[in-house]
C-alpha positions as YAML, in Angstrom:
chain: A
units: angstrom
residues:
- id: 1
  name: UNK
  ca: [0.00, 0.00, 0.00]
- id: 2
  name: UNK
  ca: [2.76, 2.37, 0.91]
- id: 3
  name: UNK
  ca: [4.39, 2.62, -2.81]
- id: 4
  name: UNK
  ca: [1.41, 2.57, -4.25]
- id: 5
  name: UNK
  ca: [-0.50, 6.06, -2.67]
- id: 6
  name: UNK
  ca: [3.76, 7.44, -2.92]
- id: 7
  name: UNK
  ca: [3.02, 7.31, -6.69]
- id: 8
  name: UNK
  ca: [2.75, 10.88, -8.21]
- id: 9
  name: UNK
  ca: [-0.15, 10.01, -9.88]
- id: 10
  name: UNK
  ca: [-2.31, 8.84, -7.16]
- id: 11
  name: UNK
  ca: [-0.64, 11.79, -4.65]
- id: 12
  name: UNK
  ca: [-2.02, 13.75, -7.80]
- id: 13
  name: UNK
  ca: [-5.43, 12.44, -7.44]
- id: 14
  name: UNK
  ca: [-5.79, 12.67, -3.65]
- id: 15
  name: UNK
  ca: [-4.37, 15.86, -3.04]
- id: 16
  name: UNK
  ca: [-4.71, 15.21, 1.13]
- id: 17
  name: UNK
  ca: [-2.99, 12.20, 0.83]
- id: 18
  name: UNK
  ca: [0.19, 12.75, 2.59]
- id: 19
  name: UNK
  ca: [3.67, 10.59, 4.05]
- id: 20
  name: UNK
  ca: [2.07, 11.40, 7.46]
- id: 21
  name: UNK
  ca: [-1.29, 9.92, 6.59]
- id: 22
  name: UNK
  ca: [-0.12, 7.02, 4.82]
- id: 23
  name: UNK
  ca: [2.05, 6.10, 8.09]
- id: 24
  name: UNK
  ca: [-0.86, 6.88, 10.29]
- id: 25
  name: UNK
  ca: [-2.82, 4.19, 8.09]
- id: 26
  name: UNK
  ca: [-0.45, 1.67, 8.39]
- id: 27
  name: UNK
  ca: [0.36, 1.77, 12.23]
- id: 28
  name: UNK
  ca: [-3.52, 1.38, 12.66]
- id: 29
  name: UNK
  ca: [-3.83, -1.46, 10.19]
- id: 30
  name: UNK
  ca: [-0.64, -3.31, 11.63]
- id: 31
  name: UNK
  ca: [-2.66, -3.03, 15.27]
- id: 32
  name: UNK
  ca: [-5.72, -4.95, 14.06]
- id: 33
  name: UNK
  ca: [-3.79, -7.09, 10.99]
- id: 34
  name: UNK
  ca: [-3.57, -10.70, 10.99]
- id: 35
  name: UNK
  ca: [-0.57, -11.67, 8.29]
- id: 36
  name: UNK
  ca: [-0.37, -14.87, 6.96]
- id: 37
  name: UNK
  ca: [3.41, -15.76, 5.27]
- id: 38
  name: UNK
  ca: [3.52, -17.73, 3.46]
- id: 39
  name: UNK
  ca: [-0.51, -18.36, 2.56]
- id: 40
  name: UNK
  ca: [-0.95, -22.23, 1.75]
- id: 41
  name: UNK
  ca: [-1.97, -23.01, -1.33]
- id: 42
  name: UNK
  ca: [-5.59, -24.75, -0.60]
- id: 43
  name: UNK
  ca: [-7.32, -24.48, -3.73]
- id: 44
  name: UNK
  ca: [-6.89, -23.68, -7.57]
- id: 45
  name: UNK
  ca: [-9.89, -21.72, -9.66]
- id: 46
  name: UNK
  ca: [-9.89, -23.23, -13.07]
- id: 47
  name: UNK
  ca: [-12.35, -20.79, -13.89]
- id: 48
  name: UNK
  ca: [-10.03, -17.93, -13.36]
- id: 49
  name: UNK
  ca: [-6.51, -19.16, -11.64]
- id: 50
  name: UNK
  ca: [-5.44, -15.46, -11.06]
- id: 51
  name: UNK
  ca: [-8.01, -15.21, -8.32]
- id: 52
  name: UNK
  ca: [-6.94, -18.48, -6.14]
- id: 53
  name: UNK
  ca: [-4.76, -16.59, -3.84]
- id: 54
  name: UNK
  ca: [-7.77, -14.45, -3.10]
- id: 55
  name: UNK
  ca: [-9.78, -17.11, -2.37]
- id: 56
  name: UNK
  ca: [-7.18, -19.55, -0.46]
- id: 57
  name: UNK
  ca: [-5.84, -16.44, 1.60]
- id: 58
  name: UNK
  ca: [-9.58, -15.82, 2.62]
- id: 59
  name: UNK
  ca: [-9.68, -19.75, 3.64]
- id: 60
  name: UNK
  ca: [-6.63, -19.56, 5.88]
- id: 61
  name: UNK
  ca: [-7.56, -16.53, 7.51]
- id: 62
  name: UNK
  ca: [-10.39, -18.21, 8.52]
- id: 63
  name: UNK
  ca: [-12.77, -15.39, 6.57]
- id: 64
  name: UNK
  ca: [-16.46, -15.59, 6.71]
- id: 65
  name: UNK
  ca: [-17.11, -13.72, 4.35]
- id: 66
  name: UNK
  ca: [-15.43, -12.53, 0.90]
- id: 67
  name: UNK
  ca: [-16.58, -9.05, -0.62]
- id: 68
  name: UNK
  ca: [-16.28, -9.20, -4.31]
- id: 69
  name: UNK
  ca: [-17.61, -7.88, -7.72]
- id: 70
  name: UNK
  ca: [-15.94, -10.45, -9.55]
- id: 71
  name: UNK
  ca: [-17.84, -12.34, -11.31]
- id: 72
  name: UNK
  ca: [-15.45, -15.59, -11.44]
- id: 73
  name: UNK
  ca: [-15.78, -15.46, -7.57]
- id: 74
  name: UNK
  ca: [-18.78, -14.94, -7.79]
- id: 75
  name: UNK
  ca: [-19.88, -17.66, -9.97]
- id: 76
  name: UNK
  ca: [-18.66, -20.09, -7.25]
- id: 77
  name: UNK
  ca: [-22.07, -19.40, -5.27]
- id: 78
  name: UNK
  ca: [-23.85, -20.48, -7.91]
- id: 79
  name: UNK
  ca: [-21.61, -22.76, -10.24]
- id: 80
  name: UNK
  ca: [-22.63, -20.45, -13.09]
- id: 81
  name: UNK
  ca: [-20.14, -18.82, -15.33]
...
């Protein structure tokens, strides 16, 4: 997160966006975070592969719930593509 909003296009974008902020951010997320290195590979989409690690990450965290728009995740509720 912290190279992405240092990029001058998205400092640009968000004008109040500053190095202070950004910090601020991240010592609140680290306080509540839960990291998982490395994430175990647990399943494989053959729908869409590029979104496993989205999908095994939320199974090892122990997630219930995943908030998507995706529509390959998505599918999975309904086994529809």
């Amino acid at each position: 997160f912290q190279d992405t909003a240092a990029r001058p296009s998205i400092r640009r974008r968000f004008r109040s966006l500053t190095d202070a902020r950004v910090a601020s951010f991240m010592t609140r997320v680290a306080r509540i975070a839960v990291r998982i290195d490395p994430v175990p590979a647990v399943v494989t989409l053959t729908r869409d592969p590029d979104d496993s690690k989205f999908l095994t990450l939320a199974i090892a965290a122990g997630a219930q719930y995943v908030v998507t728009r995706d529509n390959h995740l998505l599918s999975l509720i309904t086994d529809t593509d």
